[in-house]
Phi, psi and omega in degrees: 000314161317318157284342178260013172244348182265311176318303206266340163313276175352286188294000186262327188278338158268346151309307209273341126000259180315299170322295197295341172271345168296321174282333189283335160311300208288321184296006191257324179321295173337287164294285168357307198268354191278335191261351155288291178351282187297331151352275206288305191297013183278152188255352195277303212271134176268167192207119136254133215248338177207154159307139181275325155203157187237120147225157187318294202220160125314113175289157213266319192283308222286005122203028156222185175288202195290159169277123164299085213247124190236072158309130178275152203268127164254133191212172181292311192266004175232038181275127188229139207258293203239072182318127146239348165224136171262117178217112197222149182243209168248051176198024183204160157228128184241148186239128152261103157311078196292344179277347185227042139067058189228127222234093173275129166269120164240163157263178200295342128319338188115348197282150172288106139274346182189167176216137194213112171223091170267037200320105152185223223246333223242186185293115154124353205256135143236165168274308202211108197268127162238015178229186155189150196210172168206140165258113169295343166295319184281322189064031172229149222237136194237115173277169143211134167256111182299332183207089026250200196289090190185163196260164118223177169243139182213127168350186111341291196260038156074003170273129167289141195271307184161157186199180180207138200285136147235174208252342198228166169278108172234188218219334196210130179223148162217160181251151204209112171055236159310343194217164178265140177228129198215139181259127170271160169281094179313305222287332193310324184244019176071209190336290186297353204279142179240137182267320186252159167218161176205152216235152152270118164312319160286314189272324121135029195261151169254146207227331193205140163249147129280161205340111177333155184272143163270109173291003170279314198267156194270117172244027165311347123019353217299151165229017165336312189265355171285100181314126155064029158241134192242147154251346180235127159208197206236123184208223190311326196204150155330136177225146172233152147200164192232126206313172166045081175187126182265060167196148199240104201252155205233140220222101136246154186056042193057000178259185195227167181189118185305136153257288144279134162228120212257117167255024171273318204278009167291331166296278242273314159255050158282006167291006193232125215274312196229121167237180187194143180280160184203156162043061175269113172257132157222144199246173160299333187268336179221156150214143214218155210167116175289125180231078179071066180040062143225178207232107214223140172230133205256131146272112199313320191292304194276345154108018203252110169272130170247142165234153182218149177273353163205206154214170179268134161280135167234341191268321192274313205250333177055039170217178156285177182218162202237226190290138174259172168236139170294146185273124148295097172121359171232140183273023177190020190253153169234165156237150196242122162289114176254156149240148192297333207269320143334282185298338190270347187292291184308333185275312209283327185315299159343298192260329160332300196278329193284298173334340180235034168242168168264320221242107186259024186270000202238345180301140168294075185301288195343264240305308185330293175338290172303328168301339185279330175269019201240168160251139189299352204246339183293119165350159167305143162314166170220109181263119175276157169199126172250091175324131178264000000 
């Protein structure tokens, strides 16, 4: 009797075994399947599965306006060696200059108005700036600094106003209602790491972290050091993306959300071990964005993605353009950088080849032209363009 009770005691603690793992399967099925589910069925997030075509270059009218061609005023003291940021309202352009820890003013022609540099130790004083932002309503102009670690503010005119310490290194800020919002190097601590974080603009406090760093993936990636490549901007709506990651996340109310995701471009530049979407601009009608030096534009309506290795300017400059820079303080503007010494290389090619031609009616004259006004010795071009 004793032994048939131990038998069926057994068989009631492994029936009930086997049941509890049978349910605890089916509830992960379950979750599982409600969270694809809810996934596939968000209306916000685009899923584009392939390119529609790859062509060499884009013409320029085909989705933005006319082009803005800004020469910068060269002087000794407005000489500018390294863009690494643009930031323009509608009367000013600020230039950061990274190599020489410097804030260049033109107005919107091009003309100097200022140069700002406060190189030390002491309050309002940096070594070395790696972002810059501005609010035009306001008129004021925003650092983030790499050295040492701190937001600051300052006018138009370059007085300073008040600033705040951070504890850690981030490489891209915009400013948004109350807060600053800055992308960090995640990788750096793994596991516990955050990519976006957000500070009160008064308070100077962190307020909110966003999407977690994933410790599987190499996010060594860095385009930090790259003139004019951003992973954080400010265009129709907040945009993030994070290195070796095909998706472009949209930063409202302080929260983060997958918006797009290209489940192609890994493939599609897989010749590059590590890449990053950069410099996304979206309008209602496009969104447009840099990828391992390709230039890739989606159309909203027809959901139809093109990649280009540029695009062609034909009425001011009649050559191509390459990697942009997203503009700071505008939501739909990019700019393209030429250097002079460049444009005179090409040129000199140019008029070589012409000399051993007979029939010279077929020479590219735009370019020639343009090339004539410009000096090998001139501050950078500046091709303005406002995505439609």
């Amino acid at each position: 009797m004793f032994l048939q009770r131990i038998v069926l005691a057994t068989n009631y603690y492994s029936n009930t075994m086997k049941l509890t793992k049978l349910l605890r399967f089916v509830l992960l099925i379950f979750l599982l399947y409600s969270f694809k589910e809810n996934f596939e069925s968000d209306p916000d997030l685009k899923s584009i599965k392939r390119v529609d075509s790859e062509d060499k270059y884009l013409a320029d009218s085909a989705f933005a306006s006319k082009a803005k061609v800004v020469r910068l005023e060269t002087k000794e003291e407005s000489f500018v060696r390294d863009i690494r940021v643009i930031a323009t309202d509608s009367s000013n352009i600020f230039i950061l200059d990274r190599s020489q820890s410097a804030i260049f003013n033109f107005d919107i022609n091009g003309k100097f108005k200022n140069k700002f540099e406060v190189v030390g130790k002491g309050p309002g004083e940096y070594n070395a700036v790696i972002d810059l932002n501005i609010d035009s309503d306001k008129k004021l102009i925003y650092l983030l600094c790499d050295r040492p670690y701190k937001i600051m503010t300052f006018d138009y005119s370059f007085n300073f106003i008040e600033e705040f310490e951070l504890n850690d290194l981030y490489y891209d800020l915009i400013k948004s209602d109350n807060s600053f919002i800055l992308r960090r190097n995640a990788f750096l601590d793994h596991f516990e790491s955050y990519n976006i974080e957000v500070f009160g603009s008064k308070s100077g406090l962190l307020e909110k972290k966003l999407l977690k760093n994933d410790p599987n993936s190499n996010n060594r990636a860095i385009v930090s050091e790259l003139g004019g490549s951003s992973m954080l901007t400010e265009s129709l709506s907040n945009l993030a993306t994070i290195p070796n990651k095909s998706v472009i996340y949209e930063i409202a109310n302080d929260t983060i959300s997958p918006k797009y995701e290209f489940d192609f471009i890994k493939q599609t530049d897989s010749n590059l071990n590590q890449f990053a979407i950069t410099n996304m601009v979206e309008t209602e009608n496009y969104l447009l964005f840099n990828n391992a030096h390709s230039l890739y534009l989606l159309d909203k309506k027809s959901e139809k993605l093109n990649k280009y290795e540029g695009i062609r300017n034909y009425q001011e400059y009649n050559s191509y353009l390459n990697e942009f820079y997203k503009i700071k303080g505008e939501k739909s503007k990019i700019s393209f950088v030429l250097r002079p010494k460049r444009i005179k290389a090409v040129e000199s090619i140019f008029l070589e080849k012409m000399e051993s031609m007979k029939d010279t009616s077929d020479v590219n004259r735009i370019f020639l032209n343009f090339a004539k006004k410009t000096k090998i010795g001139d501050n950078p071009i500046l091709i303005f363009y406002d995505i439609n």
